[in-house]
C-alpha positions in Angstrom: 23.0 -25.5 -16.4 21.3 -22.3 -18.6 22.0 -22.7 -22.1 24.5 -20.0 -24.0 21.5 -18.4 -25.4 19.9 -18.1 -21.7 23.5 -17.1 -20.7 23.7 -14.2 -23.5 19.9 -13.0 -22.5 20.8 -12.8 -19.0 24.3 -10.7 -19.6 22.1 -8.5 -21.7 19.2 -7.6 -19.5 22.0 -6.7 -16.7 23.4 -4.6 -19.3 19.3 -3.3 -20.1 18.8 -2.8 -16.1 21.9 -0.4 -15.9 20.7 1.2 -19.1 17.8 2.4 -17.5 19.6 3.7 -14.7 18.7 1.3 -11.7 14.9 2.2 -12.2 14.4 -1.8 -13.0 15.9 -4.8 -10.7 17.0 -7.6 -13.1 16.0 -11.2 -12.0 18.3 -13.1 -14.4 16.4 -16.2 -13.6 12.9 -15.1 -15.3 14.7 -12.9 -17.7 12.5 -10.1 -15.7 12.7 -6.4 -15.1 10.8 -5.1 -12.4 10.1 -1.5 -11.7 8.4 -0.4 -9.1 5.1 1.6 -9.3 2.6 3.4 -6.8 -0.1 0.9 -6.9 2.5 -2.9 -8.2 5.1 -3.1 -10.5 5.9 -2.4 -13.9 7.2 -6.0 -15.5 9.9 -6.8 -18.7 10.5 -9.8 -19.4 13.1 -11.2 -22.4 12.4 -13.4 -24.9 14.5 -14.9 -26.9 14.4 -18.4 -29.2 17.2 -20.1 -30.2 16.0 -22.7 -33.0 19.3 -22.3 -35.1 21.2 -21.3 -32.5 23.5 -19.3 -32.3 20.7 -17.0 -33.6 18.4 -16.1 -31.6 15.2 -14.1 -32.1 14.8 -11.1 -29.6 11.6 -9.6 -28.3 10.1 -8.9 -25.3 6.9 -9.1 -22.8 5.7 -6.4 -20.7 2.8 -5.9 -18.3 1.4 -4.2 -14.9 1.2 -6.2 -11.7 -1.1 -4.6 -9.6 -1.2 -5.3 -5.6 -4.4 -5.2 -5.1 -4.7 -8.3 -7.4 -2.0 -9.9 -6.3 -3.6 -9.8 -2.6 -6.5 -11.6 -4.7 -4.2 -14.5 -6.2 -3.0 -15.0 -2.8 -6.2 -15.2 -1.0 -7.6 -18.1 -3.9 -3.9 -19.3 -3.0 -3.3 -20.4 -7.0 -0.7 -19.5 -9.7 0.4 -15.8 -9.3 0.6 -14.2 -12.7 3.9 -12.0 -13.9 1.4 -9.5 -14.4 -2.3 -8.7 -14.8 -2.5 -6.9 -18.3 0.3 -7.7 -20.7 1.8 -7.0 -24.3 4.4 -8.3 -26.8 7.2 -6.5 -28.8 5.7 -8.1 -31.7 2.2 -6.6 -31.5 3.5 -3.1 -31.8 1.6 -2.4 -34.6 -1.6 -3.2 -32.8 -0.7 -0.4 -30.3 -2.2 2.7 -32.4 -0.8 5.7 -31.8 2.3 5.2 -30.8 4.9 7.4 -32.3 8.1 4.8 -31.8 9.4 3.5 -35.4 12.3 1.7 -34.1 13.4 -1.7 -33.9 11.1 -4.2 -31.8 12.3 -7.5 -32.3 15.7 -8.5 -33.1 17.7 -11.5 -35.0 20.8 -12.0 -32.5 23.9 -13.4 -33.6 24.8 -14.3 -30.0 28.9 -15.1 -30.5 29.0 -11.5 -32.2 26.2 -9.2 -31.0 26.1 -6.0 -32.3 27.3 -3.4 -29.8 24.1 -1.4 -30.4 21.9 -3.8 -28.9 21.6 -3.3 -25.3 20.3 0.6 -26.2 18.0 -0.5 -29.0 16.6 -2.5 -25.9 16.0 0.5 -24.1 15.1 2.7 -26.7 12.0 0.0 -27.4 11.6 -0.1 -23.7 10.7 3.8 -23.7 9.0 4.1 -26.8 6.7 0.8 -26.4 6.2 0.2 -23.0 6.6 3.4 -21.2 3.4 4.3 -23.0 1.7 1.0 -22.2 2.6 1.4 -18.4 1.1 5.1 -18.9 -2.2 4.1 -20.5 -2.6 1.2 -18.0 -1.4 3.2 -14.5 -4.8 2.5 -12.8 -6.1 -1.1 -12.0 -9.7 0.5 -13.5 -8.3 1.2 -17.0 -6.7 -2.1 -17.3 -10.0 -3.8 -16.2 -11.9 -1.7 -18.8 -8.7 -2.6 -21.6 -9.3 -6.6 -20.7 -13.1 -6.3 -20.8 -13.2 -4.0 -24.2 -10.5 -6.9 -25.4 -8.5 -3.5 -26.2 -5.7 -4.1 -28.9 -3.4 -2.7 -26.8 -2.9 -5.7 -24.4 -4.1 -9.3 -24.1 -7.9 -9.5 -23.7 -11.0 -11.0 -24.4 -12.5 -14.7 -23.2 -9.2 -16.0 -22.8 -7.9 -13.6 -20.1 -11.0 -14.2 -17.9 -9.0 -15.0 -15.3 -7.3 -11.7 -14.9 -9.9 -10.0 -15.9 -11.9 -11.8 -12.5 -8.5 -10.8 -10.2 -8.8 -7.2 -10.8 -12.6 -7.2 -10.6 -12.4 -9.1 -7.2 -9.6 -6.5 -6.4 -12.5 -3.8 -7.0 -14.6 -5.0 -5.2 -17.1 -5.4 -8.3 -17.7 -9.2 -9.1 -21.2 -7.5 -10.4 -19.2 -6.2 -13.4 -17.3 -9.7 -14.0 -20.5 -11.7 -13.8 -22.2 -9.6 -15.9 -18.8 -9.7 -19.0 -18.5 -13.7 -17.9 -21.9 -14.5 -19.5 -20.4 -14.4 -22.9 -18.0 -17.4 -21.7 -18.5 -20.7 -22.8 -20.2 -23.0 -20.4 -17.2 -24.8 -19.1 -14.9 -21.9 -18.9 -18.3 -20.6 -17.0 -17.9 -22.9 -14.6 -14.2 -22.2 -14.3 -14.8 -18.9 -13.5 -17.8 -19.9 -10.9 -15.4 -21.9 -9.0 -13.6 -19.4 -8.6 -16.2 -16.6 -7.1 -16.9 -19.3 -4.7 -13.7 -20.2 -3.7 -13.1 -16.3 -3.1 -16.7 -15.7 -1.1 -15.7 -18.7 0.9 -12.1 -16.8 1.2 -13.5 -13.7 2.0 -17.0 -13.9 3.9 -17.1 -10.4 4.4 -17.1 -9.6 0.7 -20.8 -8.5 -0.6 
């Protein structure tokens, strides 16, 4: 049975979805908003914590999915990722430039929200990650963002592994090998494991 805090997120990001005027589907399961986009999907997710509830503390995920990579992740038939290059409400000051000033988390009295919320959602929505969906529309700039461990999403060593899916789905494992050599020896292997299980997928990949 979903908690009254999971209850409360899930009212609100139905309210969120026709907010932004059926561009998103809301899965209330995952909390997710999924727009689609010419080459994936566009992803939202809710989170909210509940430690003394009924407060709860408001923020949100939000990432790319790109199909390409997702044909990837089902070819080395493992865990399929929400999406491929990600951010959090919270790190919105890491995201230079940026001209939003509003609010980007949120403490939630969840027996008397304010009736303001559900717009200061989307108004976050357009000012964070509208621009983050913008500067990450190609499945190339979102490699390049992992690889450079740009502040603007997750990167670095520990998202090797997506940073290996969108490679793969570019048909340049040169370029991951190359960035992988900076890994430490058993995440190396990790990551060698997993070229061989896709050229063992794949034989016709070079």
């Amino acid at each position: 049975m979903a908690s009254s805090a999971e209850l409360f997120q899930q009212q609100l990001g139905a309210q969120v979805a026709a907010l932004l005027g059926g561009k998103y589907k809301f899965f209330k399961s995952r909390l997710e908003l999924r727009a689609e986009a010419p080459d994936g999907h566009n992803v939202i997710i809710l989170s909210g914590s509940n430690k003394w509830s009924p407060h709860i503390s408001l923020s949100f995920y939000f990432g790319r999915n790109f199909s390409d990579a997702k044909r990837v992740e089902k070819l080395l038939g493992e865990h399929q990722f929400y999406y491929h290059i990600q951010q959090y409400s919270l790190n919105r000051e890491s995201m230079q430039g940026l001209t939003y000033r509003g609010p980007y988390t949120w403490s939630v009295d969840i027996t008397a929200p304010p009736d303001s919320l559900a717009s200061e959602l989307v108004a976050a929505i357009h000012g964070i990650a509208d621009p983050f969906f913008e500067r990450f529309a190609t499945i190339k700039a979102a490699r390049d963002a992992l690889a450079a461990d740009d502040p603007w999403c997750f990167g670095g060593k520990p998202f090797w592994r997506q940073l290996l899916l969108l490679d793969l789905a570019m048909e340049n494992q040169t370029h991951f090998e190359r960035w992988a050599e900076r890994l430490d020896d058993f995440t190396r292997s990790q990551a060698d494991e997993e070229l061989s299980k896709y050229r063992a997928a794949a034989p016709n990949v070079v």
